[in-house]
MARVOKOL-887480 format. One record per atom (N, C-alpha, C, CB): y, z, x. Coordinates in steps of 0.02 Angstrom, whole numbers, plus 50000, padded with zeros to 5 digits. Atoms other than C-alpha are relative to their C-alpha. Glycine has a CB too. Example, Ala and Ser with C-alpha at 12.3 -4.5 7.8 and 13.67 -1.06 7.14 Angstrom:
<nodes>
499415000050045497755039050615500605000050045500015006249950499414999749958499475035750684500555003749961500234992950020
</nodes>
This chain:
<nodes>
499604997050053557764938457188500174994449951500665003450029499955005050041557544927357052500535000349943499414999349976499134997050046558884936156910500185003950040500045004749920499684996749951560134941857013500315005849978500434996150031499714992950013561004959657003500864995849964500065006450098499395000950002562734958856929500314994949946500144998550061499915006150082562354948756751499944991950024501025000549953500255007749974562224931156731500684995750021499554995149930499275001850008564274926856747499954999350075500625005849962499685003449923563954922756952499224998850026500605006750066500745001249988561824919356932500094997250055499574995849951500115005449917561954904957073500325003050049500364991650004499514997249938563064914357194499385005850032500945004849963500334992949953562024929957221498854999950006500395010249928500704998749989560144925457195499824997750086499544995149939500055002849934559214923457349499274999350021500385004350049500694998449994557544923757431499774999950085499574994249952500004996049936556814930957607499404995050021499855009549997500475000849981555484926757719500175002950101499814992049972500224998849920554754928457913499874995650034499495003450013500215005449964554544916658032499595001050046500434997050024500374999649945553264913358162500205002350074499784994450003499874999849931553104913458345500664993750033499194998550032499505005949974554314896658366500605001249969499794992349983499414999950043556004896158317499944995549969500614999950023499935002850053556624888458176500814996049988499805005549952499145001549993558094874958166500244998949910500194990650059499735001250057559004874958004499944994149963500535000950007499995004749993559424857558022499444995049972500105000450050500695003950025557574852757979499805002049939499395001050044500114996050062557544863257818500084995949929500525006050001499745003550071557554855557639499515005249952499774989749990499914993450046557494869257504500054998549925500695004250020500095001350051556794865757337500085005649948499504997250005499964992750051557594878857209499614997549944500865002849968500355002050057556544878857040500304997649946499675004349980499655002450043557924875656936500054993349977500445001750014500185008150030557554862556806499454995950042500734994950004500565003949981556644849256894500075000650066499964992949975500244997949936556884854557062500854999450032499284994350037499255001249969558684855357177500015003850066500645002949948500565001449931558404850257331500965002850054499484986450013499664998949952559704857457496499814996750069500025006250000500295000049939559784852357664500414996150049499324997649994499275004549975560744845057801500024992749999500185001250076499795006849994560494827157795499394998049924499834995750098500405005450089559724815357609500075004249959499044997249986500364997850077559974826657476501035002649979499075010050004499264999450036561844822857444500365003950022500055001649935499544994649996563114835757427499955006350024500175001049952500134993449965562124849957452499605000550062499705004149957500054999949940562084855257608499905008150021500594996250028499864993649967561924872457711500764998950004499595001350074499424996649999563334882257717500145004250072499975004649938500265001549921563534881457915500485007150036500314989850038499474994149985564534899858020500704994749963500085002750110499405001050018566144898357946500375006949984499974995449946499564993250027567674911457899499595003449924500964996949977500255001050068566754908557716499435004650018499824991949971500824994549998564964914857749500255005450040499174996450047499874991849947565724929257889500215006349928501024998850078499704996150050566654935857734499185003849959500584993849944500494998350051565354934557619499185006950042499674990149972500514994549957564204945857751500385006749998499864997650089499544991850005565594959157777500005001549920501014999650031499854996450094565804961657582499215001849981500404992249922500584996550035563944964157558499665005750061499374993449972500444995049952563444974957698500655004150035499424995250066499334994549977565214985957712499565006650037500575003649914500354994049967563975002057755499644999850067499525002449957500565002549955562624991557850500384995650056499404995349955499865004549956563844982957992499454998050056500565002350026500245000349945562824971958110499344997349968500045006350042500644999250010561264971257987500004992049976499765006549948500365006750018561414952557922500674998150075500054995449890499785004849938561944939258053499984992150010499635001850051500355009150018562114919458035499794999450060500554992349976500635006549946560734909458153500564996750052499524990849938499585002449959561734906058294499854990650026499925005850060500345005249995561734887758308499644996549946499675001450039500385002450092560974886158130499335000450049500244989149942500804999949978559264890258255499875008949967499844998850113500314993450020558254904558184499515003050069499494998549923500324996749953557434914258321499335001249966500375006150025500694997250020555454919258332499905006449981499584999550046500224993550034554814934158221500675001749973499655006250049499484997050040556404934558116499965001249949500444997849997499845001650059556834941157966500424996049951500065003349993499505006450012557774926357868500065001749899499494989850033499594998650069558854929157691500174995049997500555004649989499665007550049559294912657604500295002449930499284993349976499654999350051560694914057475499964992749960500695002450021499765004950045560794903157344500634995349984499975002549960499345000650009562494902257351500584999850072500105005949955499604999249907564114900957490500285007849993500934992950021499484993850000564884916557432499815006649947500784996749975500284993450044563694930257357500585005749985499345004150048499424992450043564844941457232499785005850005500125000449915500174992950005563734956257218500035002750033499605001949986500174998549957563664969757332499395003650002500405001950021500894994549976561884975357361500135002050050499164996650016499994993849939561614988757460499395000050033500095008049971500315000049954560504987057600499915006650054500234994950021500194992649937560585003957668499435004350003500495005949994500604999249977558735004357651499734997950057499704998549966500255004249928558564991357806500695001850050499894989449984499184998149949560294998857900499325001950070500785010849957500284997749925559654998858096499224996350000499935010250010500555003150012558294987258047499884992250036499995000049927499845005350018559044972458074499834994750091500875001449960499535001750027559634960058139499684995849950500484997450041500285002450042559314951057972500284992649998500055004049945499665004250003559734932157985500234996349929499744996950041499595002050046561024924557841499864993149993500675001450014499735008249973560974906857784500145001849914499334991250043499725001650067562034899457641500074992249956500645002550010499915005050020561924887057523500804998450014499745000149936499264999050003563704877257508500224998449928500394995250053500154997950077563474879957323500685003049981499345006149990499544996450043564804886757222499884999549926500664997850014500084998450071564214884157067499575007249977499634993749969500374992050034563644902056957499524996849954500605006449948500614999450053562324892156858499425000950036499894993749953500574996849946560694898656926499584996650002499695006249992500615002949986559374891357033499345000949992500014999450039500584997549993558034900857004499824999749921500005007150038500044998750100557634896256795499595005449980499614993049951500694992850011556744911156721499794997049934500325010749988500195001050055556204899456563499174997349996500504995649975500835000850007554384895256615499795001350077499704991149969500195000349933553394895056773500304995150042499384999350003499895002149940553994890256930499775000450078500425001349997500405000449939553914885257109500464998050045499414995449998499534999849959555014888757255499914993950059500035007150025500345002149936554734875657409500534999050055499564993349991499624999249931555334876457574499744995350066499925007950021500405004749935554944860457688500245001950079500224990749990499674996449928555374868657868499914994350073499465008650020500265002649962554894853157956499504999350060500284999350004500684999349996553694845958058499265001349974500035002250019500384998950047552534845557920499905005449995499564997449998499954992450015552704865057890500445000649934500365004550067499884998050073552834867557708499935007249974499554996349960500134994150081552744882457586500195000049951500145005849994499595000050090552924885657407499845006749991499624994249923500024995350046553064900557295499974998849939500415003350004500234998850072552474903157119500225005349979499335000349987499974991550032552914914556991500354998749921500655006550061500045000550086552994915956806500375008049971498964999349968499864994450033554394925456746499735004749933500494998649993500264996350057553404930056592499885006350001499494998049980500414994849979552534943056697500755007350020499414996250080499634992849976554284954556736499975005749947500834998850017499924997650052554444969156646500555005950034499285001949962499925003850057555714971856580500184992850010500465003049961499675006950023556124955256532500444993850022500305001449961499375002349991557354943856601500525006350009500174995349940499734992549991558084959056669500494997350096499015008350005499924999749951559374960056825499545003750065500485001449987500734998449961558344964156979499424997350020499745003449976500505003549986556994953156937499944997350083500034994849950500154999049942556004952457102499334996450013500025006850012500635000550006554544944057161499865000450098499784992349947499954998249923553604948457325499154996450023500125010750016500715001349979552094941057407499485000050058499974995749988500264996549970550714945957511499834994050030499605004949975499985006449972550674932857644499434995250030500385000850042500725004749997548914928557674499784998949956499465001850027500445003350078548394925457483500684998349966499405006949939499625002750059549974920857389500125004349951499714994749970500084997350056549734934757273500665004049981499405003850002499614997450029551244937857188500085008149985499954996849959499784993250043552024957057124500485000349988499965005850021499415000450036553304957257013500305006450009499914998149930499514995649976554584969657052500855000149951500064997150084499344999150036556364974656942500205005850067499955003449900499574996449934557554980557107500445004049963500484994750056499384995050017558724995857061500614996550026499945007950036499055002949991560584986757054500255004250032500554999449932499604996049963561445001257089499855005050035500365001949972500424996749913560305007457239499944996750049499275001950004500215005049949559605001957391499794993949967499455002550042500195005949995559044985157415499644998550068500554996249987500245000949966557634984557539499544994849997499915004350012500545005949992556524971357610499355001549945499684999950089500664998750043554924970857528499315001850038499844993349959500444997949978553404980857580499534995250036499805003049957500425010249976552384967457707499255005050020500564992650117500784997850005550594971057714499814992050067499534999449883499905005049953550384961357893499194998350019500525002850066500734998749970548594965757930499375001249958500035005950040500634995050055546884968857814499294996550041500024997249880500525001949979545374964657897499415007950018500264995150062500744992849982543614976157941499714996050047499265002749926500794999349944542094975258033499505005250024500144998550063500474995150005540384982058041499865004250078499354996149970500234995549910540014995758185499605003349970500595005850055500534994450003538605007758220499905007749934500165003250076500164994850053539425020458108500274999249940500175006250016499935001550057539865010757969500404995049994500145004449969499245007850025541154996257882500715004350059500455000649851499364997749986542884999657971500484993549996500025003850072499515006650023544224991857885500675004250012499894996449905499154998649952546154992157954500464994549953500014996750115499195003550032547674988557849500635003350032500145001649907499414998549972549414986957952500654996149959499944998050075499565003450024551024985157878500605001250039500045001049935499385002349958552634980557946500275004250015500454996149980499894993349972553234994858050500815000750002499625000850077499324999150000555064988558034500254999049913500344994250058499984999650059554834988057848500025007649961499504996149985500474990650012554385003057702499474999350001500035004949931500564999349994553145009457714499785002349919499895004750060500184998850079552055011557525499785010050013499084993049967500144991649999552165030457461499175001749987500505004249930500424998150034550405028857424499424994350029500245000549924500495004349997548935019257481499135001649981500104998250063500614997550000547115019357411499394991250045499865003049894500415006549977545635008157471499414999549957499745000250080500615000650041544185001457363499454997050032500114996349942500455003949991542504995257379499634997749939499645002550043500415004050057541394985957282499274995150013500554994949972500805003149957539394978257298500104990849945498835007849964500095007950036539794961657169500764996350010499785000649899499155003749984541754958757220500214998449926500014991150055499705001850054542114961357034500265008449965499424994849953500054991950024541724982456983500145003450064499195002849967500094995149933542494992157113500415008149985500444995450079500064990750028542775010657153500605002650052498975005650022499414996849946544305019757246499595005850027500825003249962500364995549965543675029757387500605007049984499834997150089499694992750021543985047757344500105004850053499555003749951500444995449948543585056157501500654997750056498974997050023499305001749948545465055057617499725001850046500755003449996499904998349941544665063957759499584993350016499785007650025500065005449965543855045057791500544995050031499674997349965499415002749991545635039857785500555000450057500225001449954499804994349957546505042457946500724995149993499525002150088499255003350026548505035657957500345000550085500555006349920499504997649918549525033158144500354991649985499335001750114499235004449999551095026058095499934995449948500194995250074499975005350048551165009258019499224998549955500254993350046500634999549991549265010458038499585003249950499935002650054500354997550067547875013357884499314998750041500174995149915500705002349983546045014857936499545005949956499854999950094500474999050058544575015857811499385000350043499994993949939500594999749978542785020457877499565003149921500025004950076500535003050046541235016257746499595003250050499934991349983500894998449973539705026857817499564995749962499675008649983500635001250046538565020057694500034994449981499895003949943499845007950015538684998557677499435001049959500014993250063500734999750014536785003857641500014991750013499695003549914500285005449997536384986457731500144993349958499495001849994499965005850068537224972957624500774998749995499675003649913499405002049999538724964057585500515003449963499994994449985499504995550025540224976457536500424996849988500215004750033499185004350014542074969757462500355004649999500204995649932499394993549991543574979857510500514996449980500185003750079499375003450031545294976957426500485007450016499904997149899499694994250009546664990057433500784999949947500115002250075499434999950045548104994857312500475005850037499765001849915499344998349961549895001657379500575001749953500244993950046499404998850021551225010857295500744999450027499925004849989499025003249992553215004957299500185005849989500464993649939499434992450039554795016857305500144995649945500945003750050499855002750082554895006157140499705003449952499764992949983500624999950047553445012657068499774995649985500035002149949500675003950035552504997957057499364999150069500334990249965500515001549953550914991257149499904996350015499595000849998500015007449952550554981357284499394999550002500304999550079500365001349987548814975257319499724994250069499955000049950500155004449933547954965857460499694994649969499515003350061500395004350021546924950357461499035003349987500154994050059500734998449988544764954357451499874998450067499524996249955500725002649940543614954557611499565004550001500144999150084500544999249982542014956557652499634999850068499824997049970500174996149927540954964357771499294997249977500155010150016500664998749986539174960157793499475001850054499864996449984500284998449965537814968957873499634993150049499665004549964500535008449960536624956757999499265002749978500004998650124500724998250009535134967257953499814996149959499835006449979500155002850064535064959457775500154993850002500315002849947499565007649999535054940357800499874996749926499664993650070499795004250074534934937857602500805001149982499505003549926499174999250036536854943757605500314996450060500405009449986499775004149954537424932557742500494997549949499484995050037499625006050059538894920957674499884995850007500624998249991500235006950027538734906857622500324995250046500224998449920499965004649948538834892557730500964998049971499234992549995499315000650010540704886357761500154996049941500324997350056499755003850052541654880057599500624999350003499865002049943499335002349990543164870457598500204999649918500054992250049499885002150056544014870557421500914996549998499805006649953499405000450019545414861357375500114994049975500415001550044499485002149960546814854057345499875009649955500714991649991499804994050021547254873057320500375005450034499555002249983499995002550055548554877057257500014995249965500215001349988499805006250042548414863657133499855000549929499654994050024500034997850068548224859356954499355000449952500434996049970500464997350030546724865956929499274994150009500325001649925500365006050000545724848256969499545002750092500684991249993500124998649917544694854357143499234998650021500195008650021500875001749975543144849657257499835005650050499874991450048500174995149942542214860357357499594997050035499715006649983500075004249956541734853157522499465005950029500694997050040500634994749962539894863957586499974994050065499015001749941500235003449961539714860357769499245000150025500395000750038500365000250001538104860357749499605003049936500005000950046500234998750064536794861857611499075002350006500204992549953500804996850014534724868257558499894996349954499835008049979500425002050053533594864357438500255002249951499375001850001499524996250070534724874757296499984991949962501125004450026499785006450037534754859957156500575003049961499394996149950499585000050034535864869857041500355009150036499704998349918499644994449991537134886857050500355000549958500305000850048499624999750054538184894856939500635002150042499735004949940499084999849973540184893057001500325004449940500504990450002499784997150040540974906556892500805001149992499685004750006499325003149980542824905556869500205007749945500264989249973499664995250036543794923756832500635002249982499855003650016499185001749981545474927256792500285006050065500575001249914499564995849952546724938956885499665008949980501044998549976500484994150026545944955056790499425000949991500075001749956500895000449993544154950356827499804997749933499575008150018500485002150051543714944556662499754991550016500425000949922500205005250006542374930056658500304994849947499455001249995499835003750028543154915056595499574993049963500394999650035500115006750044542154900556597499434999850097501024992149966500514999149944540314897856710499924991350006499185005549977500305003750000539794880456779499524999150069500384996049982500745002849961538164874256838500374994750037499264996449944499925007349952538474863757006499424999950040500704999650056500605002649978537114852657082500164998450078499764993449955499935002249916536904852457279499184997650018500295008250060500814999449959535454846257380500264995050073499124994949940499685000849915535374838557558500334992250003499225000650072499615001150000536224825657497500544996849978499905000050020499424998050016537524829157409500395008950032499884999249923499634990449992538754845057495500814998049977500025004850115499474995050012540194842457378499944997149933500785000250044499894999350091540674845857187500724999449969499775007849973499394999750005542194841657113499995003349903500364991450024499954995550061542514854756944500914998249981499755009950024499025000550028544144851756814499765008249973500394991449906499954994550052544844869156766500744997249985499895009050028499335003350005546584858456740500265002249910499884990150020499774999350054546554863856555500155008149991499544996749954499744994349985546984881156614500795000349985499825001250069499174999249968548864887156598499985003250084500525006849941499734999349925549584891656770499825005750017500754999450014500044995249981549144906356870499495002450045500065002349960500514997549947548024916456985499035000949964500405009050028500795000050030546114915356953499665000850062499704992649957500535000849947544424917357066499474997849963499825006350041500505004150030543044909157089499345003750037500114991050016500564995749957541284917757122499354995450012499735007349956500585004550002539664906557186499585004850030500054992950037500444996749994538104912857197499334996250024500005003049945500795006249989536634902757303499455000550073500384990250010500334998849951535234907157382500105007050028500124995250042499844990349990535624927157357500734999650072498875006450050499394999749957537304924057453500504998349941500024994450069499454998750060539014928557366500784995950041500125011149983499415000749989540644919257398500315002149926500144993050029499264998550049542274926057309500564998250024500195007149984499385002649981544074917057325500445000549957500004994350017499365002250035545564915557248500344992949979500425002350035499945006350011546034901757156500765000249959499314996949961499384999850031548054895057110500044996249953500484998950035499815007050040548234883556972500594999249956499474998249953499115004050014550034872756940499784997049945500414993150062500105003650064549564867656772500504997449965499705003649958499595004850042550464854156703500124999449935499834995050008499854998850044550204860456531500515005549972499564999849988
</nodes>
């Protein structure tokens, strides 16, 4: 929740931002919490000064009863400042969130764990004046970041502003939350994968069964992972529970790309990451031998690491944006030995792109992030 509900007169108090944790618990203690604001403002319990977690106290208990008066029971501080395995985890910005959002979309959901900055200032962490980037060092070298470019809300610098992301690609959806409605988690898309059988592609998307569920799901395919087509035909579509499953009679022998798009009680749309299915009959659609790209995300400067290589001397690396349009094609040179290429797209602005290679009648498609420093 990047602009928080409730105007900008208590911004730092009420923004906040969610996540899930793994199989291990999680100790607080090891946390350092990079808000985007300005050049970065850093939390945590020990080197970063003043700010600190905001540890059980009378202070945070309050601040839980005043936002969840309907929902008793549904948030809960980390006993111990330890986060338990497979939790849901709410980080406030602030010690003493003013607003009351209403959570009586996740009531009986819960328990949802609380943590608080010991913040009191209302100027806000989350800047909405250019792109940004959330990071969360969780120790033990266990990092993440978030991206996201308020440009893209609509409306505008609007209370609500929301951003949600699909946790195996990064891919952002901008979201404006109803203030004076619920306030539910965000739709989790936990599962997307396929595989070829006897009677066709079968691809399976699961989403979080203690989450919502989307009023609406379609599934696409596509033969170049760029032009694709929404299957029209629901009785391939079958549904048990959290559970989505897609069956493809017809791959016709060859490498297929499935993606799917997901309607919000917002009205907006969620989407998945791409995969691909290939037959074994057809070994000109095989993929392409393993490729390592990175640093990615980064600023756009990246190598791609082939563990292994052919006789191919040249290929065309095609680089598209977020709406499939071709941007910009380069010729890279492999042979047995050379297996890696290092390409600048660094004069890019910031944002989501893919990259398509094509060698030796085999198709990779990825996703590419770039932090552009311009």
């Amino acid at each position: 929740m990047v602009n928080s509900c409730g105007g900008n007169t208590n911004e730092g108090l009420d923004e906040y931002f969610t996540f899930r944790n793994g199989a291990n618990p999680v100790d607080l203690a090891t946390w350092i919490v990079t808000f985007p604001s300005g050049t970065g403002l850093n939390f945590c319990n020990s080197g970063c000064g003043t700010n600190l977690w905001q540890l059980p106290n009378p202070s945070t208990a309050s601040a839980i009863a005043a936002m969840t008066p309907t929902c008793p029971g549904l948030l809960i501080e980390p006993p111990g400042g330890i986060i338990p395995p497979h939790a849901e985890v709410i980080v406030f910005a602030g010690a003493t969130p003013t607003f009351a959002y209403d959570f009586c979309g996740s009531c009986n959901t819960g328990p949802i764990y609380a943590v608080f900055t010991n913040s009191f200032s209302t100027i806000g962490k989350f800047s909405n004046s250019a792109p940004r980037i959330l990071r969360v060092d969780f120790g033990s070298g266990c990092t993440d970041t978030a991206y996201y470019d308020p440009s893209l809300f609509i409306p505008l610098n609007s209370d609500g502003n929301y951003v949600s992301y699909n946790y195996m690609t990064g891919q952002p959806t901008y979201i404006t939350q109803p203030c004076n409605g619920c306030i539910t988690l965000p739709i989790q898309l936990t599962h997307f994968q396929g595989r070829s059988t006897e009677k066709g592609n079968l691809i399976e998307a699961i989403f979080d069964a203690e989450g919502t569920m989307p009023e609406s799901i379609t599934f696409y395919q596509s033969l170049d992972g760029l032009n694709f087509q929404a299957e029209e035909n629901p009785n391939r579509i079958t549904k048990n529970g959290s559970q989505f499953i897609y069956l493809d009679p017809n791959p016709n022998n060859r490498t297929t790309y499935y993606k799917i798009e997901y309607s919000t009680p917002e009205s907006t749309i969620g989407s998945s990451e791409m995969i691909k299915i290939t037959s074994a009959k057809n070994p000109l659609s095989q993929q392409l031998p393993e490729i390592e790209i990175y640093p990615n995300p980064g600023n756009g400067k990246i190598t791609l690491q082939f563990s292994d290589s052919d006789n191919t001397h040249s290929a065309p690396l095609q680089l598209f944006s977020a709406e499939g349009k071709l941007l910009r094609t380069e010729w890279i040179s492999l042979n047995e030995l050379s297996q890696s290429v290092s390409v600048d797209f660094s004069d890019l602005p910031s944002g989501y792109y893919f990259l398509r290679l094509e060698k030796s009648g085999k198709i990779m498609f990825t996703p590419l992030l770039i932090h552009s420093e311009k």
